[in-house]
C-alpha positions as CSV (number, residue, x, y, z in Angstrom):
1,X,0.0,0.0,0.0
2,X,3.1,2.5,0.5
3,X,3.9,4.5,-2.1
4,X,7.5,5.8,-1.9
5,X,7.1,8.2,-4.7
6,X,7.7,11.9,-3.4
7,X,5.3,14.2,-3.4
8,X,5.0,16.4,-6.2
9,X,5.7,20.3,-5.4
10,X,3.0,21.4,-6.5
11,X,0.6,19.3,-5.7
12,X,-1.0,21.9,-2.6
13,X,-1.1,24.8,-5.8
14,X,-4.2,26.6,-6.0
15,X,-5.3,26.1,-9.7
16,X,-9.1,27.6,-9.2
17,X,-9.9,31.3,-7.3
18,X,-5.9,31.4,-6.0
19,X,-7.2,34.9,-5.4
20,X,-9.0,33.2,-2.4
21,X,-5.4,31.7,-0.7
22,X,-4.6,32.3,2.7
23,X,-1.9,30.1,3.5
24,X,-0.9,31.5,6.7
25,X,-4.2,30.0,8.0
26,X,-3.7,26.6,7.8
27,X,-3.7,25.9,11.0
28,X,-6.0,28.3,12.5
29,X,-8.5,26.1,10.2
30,X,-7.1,22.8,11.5
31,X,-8.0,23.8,15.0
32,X,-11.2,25.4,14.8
33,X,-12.5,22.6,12.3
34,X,-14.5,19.5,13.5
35,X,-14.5,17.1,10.9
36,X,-12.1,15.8,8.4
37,X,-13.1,14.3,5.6
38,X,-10.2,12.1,4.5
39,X,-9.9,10.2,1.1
40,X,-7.6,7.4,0.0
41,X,-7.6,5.4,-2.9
42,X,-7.4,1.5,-2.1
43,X,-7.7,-1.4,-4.7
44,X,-11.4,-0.9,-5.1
45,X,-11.3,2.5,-5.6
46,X,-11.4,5.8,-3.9
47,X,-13.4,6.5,-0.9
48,X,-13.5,9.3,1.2
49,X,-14.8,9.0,4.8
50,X,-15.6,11.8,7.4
51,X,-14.1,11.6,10.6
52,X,-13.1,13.0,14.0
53,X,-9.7,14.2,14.3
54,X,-7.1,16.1,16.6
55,X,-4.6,18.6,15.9
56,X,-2.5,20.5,17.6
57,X,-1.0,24.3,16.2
58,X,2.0,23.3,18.7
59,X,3.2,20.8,16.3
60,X,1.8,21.9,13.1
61,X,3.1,19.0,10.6
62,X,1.1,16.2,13.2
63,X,-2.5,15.5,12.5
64,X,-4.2,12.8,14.0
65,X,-6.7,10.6,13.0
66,X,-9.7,8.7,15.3
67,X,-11.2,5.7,14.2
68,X,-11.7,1.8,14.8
69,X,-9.0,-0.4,13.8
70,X,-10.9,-2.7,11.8
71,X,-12.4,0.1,9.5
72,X,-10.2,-0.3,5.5
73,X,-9.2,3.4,5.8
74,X,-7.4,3.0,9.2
75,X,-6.0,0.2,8.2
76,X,-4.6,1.9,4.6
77,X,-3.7,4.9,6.4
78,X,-1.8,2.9,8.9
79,X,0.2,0.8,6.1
80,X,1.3,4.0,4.7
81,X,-1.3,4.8,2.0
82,X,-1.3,8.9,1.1
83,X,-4.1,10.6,2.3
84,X,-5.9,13.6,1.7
85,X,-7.4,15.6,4.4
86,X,-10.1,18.4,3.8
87,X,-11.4,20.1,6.4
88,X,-14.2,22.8,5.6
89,X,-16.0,25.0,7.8
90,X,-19.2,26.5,6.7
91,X,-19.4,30.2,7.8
92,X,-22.2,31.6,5.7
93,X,-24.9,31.3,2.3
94,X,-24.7,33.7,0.0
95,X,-27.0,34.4,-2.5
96,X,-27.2,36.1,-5.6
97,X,-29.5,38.5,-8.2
98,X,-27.7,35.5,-11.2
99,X,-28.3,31.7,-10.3
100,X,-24.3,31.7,-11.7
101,X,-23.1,34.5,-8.6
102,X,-24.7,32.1,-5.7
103,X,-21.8,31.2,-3.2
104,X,-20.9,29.9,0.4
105,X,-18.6,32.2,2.4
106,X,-16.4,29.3,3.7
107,X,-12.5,28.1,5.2
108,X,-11.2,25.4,4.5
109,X,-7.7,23.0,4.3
110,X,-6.5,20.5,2.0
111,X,-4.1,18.6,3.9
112,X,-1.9,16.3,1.9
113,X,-0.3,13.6,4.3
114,X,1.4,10.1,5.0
115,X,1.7,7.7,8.6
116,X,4.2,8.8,10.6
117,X,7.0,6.8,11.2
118,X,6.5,7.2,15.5
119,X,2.9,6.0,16.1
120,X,1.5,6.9,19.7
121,X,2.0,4.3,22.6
122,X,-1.2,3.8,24.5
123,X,-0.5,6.4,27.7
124,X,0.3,8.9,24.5
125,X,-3.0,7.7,22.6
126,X,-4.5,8.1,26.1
127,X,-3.3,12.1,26.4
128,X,-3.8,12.9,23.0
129,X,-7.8,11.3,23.2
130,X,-8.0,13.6,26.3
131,X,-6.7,16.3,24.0
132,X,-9.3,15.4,21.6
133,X,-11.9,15.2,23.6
134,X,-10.9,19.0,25.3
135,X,-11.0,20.5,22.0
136,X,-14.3,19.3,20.9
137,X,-15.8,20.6,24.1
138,X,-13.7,22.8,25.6
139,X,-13.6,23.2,29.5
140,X,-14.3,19.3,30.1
141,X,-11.7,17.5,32.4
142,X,-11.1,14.0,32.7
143,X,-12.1,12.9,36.5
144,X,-13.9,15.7,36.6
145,X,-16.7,15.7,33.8
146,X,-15.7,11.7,32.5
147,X,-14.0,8.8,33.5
148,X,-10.2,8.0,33.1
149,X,-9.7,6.3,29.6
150,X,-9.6,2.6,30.5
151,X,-6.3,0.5,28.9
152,X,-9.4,-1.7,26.8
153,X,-10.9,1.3,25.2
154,X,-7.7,2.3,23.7
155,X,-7.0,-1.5,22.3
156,X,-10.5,-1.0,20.7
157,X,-10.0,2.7,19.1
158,X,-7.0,3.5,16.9
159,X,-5.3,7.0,16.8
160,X,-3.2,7.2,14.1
161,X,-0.8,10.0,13.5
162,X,0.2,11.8,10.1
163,X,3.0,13.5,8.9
164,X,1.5,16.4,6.9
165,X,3.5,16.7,3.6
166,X,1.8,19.3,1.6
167,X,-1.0,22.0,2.7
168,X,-3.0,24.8,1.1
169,X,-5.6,26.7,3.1
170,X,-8.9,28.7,1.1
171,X,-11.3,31.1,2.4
172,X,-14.2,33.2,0.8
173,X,-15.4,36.2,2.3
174,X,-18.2,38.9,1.3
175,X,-20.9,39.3,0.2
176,X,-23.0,38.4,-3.8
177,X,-20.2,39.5,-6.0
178,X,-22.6,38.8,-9.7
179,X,-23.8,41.9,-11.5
180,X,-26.0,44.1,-9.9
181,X,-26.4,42.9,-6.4
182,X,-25.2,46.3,-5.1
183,X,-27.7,48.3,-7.4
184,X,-31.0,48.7,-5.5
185,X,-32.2,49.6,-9.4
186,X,-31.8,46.2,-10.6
187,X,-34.9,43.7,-9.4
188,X,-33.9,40.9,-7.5
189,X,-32.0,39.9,-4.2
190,X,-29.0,39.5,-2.6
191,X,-27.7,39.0,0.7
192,X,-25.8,36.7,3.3
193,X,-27.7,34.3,5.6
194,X,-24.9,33.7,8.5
195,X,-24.0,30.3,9.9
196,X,-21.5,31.3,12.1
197,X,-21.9,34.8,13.0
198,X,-18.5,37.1,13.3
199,X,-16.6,35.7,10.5
């Protein structure tokens, strides 16, 4: 399942709206996002799964994954396949006076990325759920607001971490951009309806 090719250089390059990069916010994405979905491509095809992950801006080229072991993706992603992470966060609708001008107001990360080499132990799987877990729901404690992770739950759940090889970060802002949705003169509508008001 490894591929030992490298990557190619350009394989994070913008090709559509570049205008739209924002490169240094790779990882402010990566931590305020919730789900990841991650594709690979094994021999039946490609597939692309969401999931729960972790990461942590203090080691920005470390993302990890949270899964059952069973499950074909961990177990490509743990033999070394490539994967490719997107993570999107929806922050608004925007619509249009022109079907063609209708848009989402959105940030999001393509993460291009490989196994690590140094896998977690279990007492590091153990911190690193808690980690999880903390930035999900921020505030909760463990022996506090849930139990200690027992040694069986972490045979039975996989964490696996990646080594992030190539990353380009996307964000539209603003409102309808199509002709005429700043002319009160011309009939029609156009607005934003907020999903996640402040951004």
């Amino acid at each position: 399942m490894t591929d030992p090719t490298p990557l190619s250089a350009d394989r994070a390059t913008l090709r559509m709206h570049r205008e739209r990069a924002v490169p240094d916010q790779a990882i402010a994405f990566l931590q305020d996002g919730l789900v990841a979905h991650v594709g690979i491509a094994d021999d039946e095809g490609p597939i692309v799964i969401p999931m729960t992950y972790h990461f942590d801006p203090a080691t920005p080229q470390r993302l990890y994954l949270h899964g059952a072991h069973h499950s074909r993706l961990m177990q490509a992603v743990a033999n070394g396949a490539r994967v490719c992470v997107t993570v999107t966060i929806t922050d608004a609708l925007v619509y249009s006076k022109t079907a063609l001008n209708h848009s989402v107001n959105y940030r999001s990360v393509v993460a291009f990325c490989r196994a690590s080499m140094s896998q977690p132990t279990l007492e590091e799987s153990r911190a690193t759920l808690q980690d999880l877990i903390a930035r999900y729901w921020p505030g909760r404690a463990v022996g506090v607001d849930y139990d200690v992770i027992p040694q069986k739950h972490l045979e039975t759940t996989a964490l696996v971490a990646l080594d992030i090889e190539a990353i380009s970060a996307k964000q539209r802002t603003g409102g309808a951009k199509g002709p005429g949705d700043d002319d009160p003169l011309v009939s029609g509508t156009a607005g934003i309806t907020e999903l996640r008001p402040g951004f």
